[in-house]
VEXGUMAR-253794 format. One record per atom (N, C-alpha, C, O): residue in one letter; x, y negated, z; residue number from 0. Coordinates in steps of 0.02 Angstrom, whole numbers, plus 50000, padded with zeros to 5 digits. Each point is the difference from the previous one (the first is absolute). Example, Ala and Ser with C-alpha at 12.3 -4.5 7.8 and 13.67 -1.06 7.14 Angstrom:
<zakols>
resn:x:y:z:resi
a:50660:50284:50390:0
a:49955:49941:50000:0
a:50045:49940:50000:0
a:50052:50001:50033:0
s:49930:49946:49931:1
s:50042:49941:50003:1
s:49961:49945:50037:1
s:50025:49945:50008:1
</zakols>
This chain:
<zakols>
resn:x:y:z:resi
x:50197:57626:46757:0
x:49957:49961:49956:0
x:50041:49977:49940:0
x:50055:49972:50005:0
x:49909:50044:49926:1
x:50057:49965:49934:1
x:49994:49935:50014:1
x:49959:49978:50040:1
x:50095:49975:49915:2
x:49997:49949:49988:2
x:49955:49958:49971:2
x:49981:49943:50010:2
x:50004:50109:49943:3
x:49917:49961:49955:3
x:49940:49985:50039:3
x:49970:49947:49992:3
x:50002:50118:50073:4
x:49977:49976:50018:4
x:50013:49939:50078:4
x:49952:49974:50029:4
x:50100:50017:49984:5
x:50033:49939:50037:5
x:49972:49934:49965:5
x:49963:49957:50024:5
x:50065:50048:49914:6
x:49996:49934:49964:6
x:49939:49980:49983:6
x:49990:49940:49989:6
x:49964:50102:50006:7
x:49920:49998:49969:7
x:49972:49989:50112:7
x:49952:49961:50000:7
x:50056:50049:50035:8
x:49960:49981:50023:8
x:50028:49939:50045:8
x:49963:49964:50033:8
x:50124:50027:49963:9
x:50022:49931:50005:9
x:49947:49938:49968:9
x:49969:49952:50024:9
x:50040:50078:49907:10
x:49961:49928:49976:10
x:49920:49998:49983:10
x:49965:49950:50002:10
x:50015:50110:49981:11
x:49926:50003:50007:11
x:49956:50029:50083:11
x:49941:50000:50015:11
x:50085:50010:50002:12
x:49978:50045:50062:12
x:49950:49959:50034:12
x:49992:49939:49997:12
x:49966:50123:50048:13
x:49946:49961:50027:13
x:50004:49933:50052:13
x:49950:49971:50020:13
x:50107:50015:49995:14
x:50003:49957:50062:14
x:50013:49937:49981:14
x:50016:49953:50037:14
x:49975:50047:49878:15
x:49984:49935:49952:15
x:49934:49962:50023:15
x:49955:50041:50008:15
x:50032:49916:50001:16
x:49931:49950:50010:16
x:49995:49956:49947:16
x:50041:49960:49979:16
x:49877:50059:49997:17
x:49961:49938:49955:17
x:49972:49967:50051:17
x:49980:50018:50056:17
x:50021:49917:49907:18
x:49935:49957:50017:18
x:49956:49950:49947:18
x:50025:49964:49958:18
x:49907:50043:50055:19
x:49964:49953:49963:19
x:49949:49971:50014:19
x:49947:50021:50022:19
x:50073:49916:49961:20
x:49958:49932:50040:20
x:49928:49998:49959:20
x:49997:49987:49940:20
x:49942:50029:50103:21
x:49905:49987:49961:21
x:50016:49911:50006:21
x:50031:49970:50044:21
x:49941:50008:49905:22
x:50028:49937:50001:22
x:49920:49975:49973:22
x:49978:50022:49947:22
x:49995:49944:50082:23
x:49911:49940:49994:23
x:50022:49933:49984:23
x:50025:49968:50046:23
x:49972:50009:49905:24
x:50000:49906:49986:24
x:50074:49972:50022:24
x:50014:49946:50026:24
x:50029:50112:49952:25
x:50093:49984:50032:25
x:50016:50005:50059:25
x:50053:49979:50025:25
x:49893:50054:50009:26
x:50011:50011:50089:26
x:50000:50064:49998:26
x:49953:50034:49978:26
x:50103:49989:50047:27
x:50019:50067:50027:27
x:49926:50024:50060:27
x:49983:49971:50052:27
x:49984:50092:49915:28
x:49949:50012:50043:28
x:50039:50070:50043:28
x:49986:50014:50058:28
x:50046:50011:49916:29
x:50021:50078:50046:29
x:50063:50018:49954:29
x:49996:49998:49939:29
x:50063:50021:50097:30
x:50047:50024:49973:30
x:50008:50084:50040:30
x:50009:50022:50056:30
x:49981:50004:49878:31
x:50001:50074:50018:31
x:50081:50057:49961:31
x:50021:50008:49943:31
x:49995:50012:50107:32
x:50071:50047:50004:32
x:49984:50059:49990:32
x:49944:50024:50012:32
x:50119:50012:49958:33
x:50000:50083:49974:33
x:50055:50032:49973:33
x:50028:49981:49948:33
x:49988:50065:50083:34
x:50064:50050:49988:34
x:49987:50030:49954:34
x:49949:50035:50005:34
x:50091:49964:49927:35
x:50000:50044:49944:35
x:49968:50060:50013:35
x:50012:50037:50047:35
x:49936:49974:49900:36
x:49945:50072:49999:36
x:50067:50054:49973:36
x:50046:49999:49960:36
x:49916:50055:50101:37
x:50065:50060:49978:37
x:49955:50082:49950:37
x:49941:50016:50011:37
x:50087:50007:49960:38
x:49953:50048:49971:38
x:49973:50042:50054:38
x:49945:50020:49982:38
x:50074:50007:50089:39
x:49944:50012:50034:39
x:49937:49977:50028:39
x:49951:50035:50014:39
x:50058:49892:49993:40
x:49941:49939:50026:40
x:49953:50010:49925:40
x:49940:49987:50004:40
x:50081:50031:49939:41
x:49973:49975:49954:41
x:49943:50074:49997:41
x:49939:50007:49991:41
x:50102:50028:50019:42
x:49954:50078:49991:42
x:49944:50004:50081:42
x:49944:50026:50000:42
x:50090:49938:50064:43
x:49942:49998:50041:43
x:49953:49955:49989:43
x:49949:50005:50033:43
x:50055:49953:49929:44
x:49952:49976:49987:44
x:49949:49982:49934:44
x:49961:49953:49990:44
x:50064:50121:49958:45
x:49968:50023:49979:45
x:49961:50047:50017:45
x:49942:49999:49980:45
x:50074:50039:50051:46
x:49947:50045:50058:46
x:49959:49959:50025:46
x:49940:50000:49987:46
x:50089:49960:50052:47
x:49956:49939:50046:47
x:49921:49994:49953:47
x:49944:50019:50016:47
x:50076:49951:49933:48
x:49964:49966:49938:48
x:49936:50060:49980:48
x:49939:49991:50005:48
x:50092:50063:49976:49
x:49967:50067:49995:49
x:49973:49969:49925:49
x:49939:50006:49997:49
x:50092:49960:49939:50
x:49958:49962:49956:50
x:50069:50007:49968:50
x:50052:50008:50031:50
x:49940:49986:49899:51
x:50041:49976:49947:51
x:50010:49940:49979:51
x:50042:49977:49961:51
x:49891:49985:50085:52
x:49988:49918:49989:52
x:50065:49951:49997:52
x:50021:49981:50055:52
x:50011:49997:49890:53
x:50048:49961:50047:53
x:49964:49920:50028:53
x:50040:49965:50030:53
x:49915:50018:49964:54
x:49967:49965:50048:54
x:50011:49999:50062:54
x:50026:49957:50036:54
x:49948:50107:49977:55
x:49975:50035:50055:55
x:50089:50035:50020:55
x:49988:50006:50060:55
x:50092:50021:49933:56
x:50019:50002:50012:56
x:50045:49920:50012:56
x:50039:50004:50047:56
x:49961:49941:49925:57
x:50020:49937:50002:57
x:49996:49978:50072:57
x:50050:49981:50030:57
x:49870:50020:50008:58
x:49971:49971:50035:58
x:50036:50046:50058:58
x:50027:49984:50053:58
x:49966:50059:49926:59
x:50024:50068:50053:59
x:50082:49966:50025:59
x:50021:49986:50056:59
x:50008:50009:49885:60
x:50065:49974:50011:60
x:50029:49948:50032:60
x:50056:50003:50025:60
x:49893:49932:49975:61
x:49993:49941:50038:61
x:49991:50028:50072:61
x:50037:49987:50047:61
x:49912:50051:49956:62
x:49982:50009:50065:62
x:50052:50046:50061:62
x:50002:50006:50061:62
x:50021:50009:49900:63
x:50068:50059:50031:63
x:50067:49941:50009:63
x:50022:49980:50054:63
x:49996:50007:49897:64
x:50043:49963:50025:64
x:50036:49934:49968:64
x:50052:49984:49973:64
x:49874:49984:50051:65
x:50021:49922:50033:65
x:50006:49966:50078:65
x:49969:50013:50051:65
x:50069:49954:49939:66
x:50020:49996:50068:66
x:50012:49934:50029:66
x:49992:49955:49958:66
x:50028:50021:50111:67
x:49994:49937:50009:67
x:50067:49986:50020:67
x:50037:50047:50013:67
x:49994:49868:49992:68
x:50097:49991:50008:68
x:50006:50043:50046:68
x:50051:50033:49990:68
x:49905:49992:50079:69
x:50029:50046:50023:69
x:49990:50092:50006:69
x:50009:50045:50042:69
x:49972:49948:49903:70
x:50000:50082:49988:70
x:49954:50025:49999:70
x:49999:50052:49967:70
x:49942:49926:50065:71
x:49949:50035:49997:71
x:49945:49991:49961:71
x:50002:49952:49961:71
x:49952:50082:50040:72
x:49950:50023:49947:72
x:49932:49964:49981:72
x:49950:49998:50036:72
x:50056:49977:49905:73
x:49946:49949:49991:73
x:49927:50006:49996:73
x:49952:49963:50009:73
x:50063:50116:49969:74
x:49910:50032:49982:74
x:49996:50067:50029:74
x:50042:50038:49978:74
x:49915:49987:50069:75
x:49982:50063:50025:75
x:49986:50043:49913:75
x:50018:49984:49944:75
x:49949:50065:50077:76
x:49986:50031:49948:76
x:49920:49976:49995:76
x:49981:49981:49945:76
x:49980:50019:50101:77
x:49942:49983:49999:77
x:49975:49936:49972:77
x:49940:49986:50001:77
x:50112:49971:49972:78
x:49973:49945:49963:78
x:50004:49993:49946:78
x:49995:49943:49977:78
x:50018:50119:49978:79
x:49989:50012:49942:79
x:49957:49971:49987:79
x:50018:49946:49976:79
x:49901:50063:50029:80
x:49934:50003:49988:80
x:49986:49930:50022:80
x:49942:49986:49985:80
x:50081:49976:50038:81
x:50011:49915:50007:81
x:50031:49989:49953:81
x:49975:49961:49960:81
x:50070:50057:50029:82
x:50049:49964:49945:82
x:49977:49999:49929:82
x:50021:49958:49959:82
x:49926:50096:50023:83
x:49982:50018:49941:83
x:49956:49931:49999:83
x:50004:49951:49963:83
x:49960:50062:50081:84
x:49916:49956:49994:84
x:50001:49941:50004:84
x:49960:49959:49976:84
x:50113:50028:50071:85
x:49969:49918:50047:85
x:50087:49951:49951:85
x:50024:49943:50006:85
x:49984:50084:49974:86
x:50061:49979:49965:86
x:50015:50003:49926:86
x:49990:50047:49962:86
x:50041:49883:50022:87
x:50007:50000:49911:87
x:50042:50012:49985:87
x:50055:49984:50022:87
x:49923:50073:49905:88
x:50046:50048:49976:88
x:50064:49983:49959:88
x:50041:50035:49970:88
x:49952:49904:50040:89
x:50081:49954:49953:89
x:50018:50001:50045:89
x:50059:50015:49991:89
x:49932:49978:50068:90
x:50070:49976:50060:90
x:50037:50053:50011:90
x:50060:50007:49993:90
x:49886:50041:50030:91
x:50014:50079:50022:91
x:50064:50020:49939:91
x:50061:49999:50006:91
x:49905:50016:49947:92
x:50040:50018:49938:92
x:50098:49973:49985:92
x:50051:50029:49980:92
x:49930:49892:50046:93
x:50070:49981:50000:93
x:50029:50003:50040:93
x:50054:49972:49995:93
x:49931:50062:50072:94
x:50030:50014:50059:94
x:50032:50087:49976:94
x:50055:50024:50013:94
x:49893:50006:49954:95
x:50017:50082:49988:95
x:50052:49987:49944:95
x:50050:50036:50007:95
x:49952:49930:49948:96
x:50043:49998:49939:96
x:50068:49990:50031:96
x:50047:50040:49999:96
x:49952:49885:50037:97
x:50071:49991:50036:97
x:50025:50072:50042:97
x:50054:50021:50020:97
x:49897:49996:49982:98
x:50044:50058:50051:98
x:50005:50082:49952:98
x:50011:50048:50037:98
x:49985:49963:49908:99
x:49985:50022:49963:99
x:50088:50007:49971:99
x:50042:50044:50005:99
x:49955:49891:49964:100
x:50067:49974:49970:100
x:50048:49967:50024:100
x:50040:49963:49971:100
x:49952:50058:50109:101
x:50059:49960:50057:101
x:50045:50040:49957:101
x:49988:50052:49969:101
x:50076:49909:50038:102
x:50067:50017:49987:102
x:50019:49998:49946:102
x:50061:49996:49992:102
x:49888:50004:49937:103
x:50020:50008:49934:103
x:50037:49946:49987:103
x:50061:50007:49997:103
x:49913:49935:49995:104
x:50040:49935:50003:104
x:50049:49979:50024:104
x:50026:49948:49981:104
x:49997:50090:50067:105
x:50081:49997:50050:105
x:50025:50036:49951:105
x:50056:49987:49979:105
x:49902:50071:49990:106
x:50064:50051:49973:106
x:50033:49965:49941:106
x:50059:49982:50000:106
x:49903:50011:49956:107
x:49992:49956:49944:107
x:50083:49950:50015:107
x:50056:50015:49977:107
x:49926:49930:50063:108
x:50010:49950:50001:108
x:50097:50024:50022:108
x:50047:49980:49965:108
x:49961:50070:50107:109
x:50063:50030:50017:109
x:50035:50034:49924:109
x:50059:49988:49987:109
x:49901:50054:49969:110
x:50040:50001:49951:110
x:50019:49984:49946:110
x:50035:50024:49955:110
x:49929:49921:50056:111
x:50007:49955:49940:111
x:50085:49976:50032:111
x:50046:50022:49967:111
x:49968:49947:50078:112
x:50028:49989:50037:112
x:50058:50022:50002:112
x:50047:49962:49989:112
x:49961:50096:50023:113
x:50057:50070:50013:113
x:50011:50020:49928:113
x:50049:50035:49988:113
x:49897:49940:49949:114
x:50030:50008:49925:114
x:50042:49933:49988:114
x:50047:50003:49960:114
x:49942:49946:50068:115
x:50031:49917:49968:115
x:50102:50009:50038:115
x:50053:49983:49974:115
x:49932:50052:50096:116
x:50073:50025:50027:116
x:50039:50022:49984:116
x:50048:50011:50037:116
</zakols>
């Protein structure tokens, strides 16, 4: 294995964890976890999606992989069609965004960091 890829999945690699707190009136309502999206998860679940929607691949994305402190899985696939109907589309949205742009802000922030050194 090269070094480049050593170092790329040292520090980005999947066994990284997000988390982000749904937060109602400053009360933590559900804190939901997730291992960095890899370009194959991203292509199964564009298939999954069978749509160009990114709506419709967003939701897909939530539903695949969010997860709970202990690992497991917050949404079957079958509650898509709940989630659309019975749920508001700002919350949803800032749950898909955070997980969207997990990691950018670490990166950002580490090389800003590793430039001031």
């Amino acid at each position: 294995m090269s070094k480049a890829i050593e170092l790329l999945r040292n520090n980005f690699g999947v066994s990284q964890l997000y988390e982000y707190e749904v937060v109602k009136n400053g009360e933590p309502i559900l804190t939901i976890y997730w291992n960095p999206l890899t370009i194959s998860e991203r292509e199964s679940i564009q298939k999954k999606s069978k749509t160009d929607d990114a709506n419709d691949f967003a939701l897909a994305l939530m539903i695949e992989k969010a997860k709970d402190k202990d690992g497991k899985r917050l949404f079957q696939e079958g509650d898509k069609a709940a989630l659309r109907r019975e749920v508001e589309a700002a919350v949803l949205q800032e749950i898909q965004l955070a997980m969207l742009e997990s990691g950018s802000d670490k990166e950002v922030e580490e090389a800003q960091a590793d430039m001031k050194s």
